[in-house]
N, C-alpha and C positions, 0 to 999 in steps of 0.2 A: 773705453780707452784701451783695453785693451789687445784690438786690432790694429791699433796705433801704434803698439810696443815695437822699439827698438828702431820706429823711421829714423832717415833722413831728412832734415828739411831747410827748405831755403826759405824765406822772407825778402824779398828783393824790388828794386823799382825805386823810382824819383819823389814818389809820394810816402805822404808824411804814414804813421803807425806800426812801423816795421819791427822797433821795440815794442811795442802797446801788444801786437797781438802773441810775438815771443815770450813774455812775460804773462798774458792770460792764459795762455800752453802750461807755465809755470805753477799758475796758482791754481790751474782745473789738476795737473799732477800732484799740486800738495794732497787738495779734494778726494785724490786715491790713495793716500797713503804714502805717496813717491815723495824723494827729496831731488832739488834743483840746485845747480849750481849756474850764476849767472856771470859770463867774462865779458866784460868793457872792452871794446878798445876804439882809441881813437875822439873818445866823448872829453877828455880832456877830466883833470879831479873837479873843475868846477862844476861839473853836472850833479847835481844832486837832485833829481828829480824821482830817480830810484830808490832812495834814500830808503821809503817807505818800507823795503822788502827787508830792511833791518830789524822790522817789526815779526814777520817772519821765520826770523833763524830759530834751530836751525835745518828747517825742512826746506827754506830757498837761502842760498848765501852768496850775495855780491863781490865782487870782486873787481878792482882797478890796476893796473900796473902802471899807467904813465904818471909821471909827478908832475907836469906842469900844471898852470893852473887856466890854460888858453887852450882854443884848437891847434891839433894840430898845423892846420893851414895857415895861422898866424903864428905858428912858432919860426925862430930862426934855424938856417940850416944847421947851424952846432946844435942849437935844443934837437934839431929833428932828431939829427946822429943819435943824440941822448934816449928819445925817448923813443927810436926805434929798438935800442936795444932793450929799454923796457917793454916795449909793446912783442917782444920777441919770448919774452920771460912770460910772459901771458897766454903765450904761446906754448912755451914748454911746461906751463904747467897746466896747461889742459889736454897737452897728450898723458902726464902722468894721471887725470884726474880717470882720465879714457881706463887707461892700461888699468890703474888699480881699482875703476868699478866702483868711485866713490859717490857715483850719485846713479840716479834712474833717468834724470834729465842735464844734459848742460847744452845751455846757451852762449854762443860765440856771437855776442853783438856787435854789428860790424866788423868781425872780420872781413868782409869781401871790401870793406872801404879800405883794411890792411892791405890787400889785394894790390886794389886800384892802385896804393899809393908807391906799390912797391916791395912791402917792409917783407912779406911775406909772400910764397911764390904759390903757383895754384899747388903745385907740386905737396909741399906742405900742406897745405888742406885737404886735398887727397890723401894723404898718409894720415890722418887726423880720421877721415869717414872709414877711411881703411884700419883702426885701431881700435875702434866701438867694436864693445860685445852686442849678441844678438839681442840683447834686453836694453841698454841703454840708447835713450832719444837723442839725435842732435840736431839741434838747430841754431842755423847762422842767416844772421842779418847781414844787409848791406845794398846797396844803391844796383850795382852791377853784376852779371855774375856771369861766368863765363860758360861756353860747352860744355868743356869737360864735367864743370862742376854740377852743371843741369843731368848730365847724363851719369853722376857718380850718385845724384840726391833720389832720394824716394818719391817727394813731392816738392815740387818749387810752387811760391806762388808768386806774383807779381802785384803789386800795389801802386794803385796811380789814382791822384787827384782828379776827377772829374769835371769837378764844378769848384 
C-alpha cells in the first residue's frame, strides 16, 4: 500500500461499482492501520446501503450533507436550490478535512456527478487535489469525468458493464 500513498484517483464510467471499489480502497486502508473519511453526495439520505461502515468508526466515517430523502433528479428545482447548498457544505468540509490532515484516505463519492449537475465547478475539485498533503489518498467517484480532472488524477479508471 504503500506505493499508493498519497494518489489521486478517479473511479468513473456508466457501470455500476464505482462506490464498491472506493470503499474496498477503504477497508484494505483500515487493513494498514489508516483511517477514512467517506463524503456522499448526491445519493440522497435515503441510501443507506453504507450504513454498514457505521460499524467501522472510527477508522472509516460516513458522511451526508443533502437532507432530502429522494434523488437528487427527482427533487424540485427549490429542493435542488436547497440541497445544492448542502451539497456545497460537503464540499467545504472536505477541503477542511484536506487542509487539517484528518484522515489518511477521503473519499468524494460522486462528486463528479456534482460536476455534471452543476453544483460544483471542475475548478473547485481541482483546488481540492490541489490541497492533499503528499500522504493523504483521494478518491472521487462519478459517471463522468472531464480532462482536466484526468490530467490532475494519478490514476483514473473507468468502469463499464460488459455483459
Amino acid at each position: 500500500m504503500d506505493e499508493e500513498k498519497g494518489l489521486t484517483q478517479i473511479y468513473c464510467g456508466p457501470g455500476k461499482g464505482k462506490t464498491s471499489v472506493a470503499i474496498g480502497q477503504a477497508i484494505r486502508a483500515v487493513g494498514h492501520g489508516k483511517r477514512a473519511i467517506v463524503i456522499q453526495f448526491l445519493k440522497g439520505r435515503a441510501t443507506s446501503r453504507l450504513d454498514y461502515l457505521n460499524a467501522m468508526e472510527p477508522e472509516v466515517r460516513l458522511f451526508r450533507f443533502e437532507k432530502k430523502d429522494k434523488y437528487y433528479e427527482d427533487l424540485t428545482e427549490e429542493e435542488k436550490k436547497e440541497e445544492n447548498l448542502n451539497i456545497r457544505n460537503g464540499l467545504n468540509f472536505a477541503r477542511k478535512v484536506l487542509l487539517t490532515e484528518e484522515c489518511d484516505m477521503l473519499i468524494l463519492d460522486e462528486i463528479l456527478g456534482a460536476l455534471e449537475f452543476g453544483i460544483v465547478s471542475e475548478e473547485e475539485i481541482e483546488s481540492l487535489i490541489k490541497a492533499k498533503d503528499d500522504e493523504t489518498e483521494l478518491i472521487m467517484t462519478g459517471n463522468v469525468v472531464t480532462e482536466a480532472l484526468k490530467n490532475a488524477a494519478d490514476r483514473v479508471v473507468s468502469l463499464e458493464v460488459i455483459k
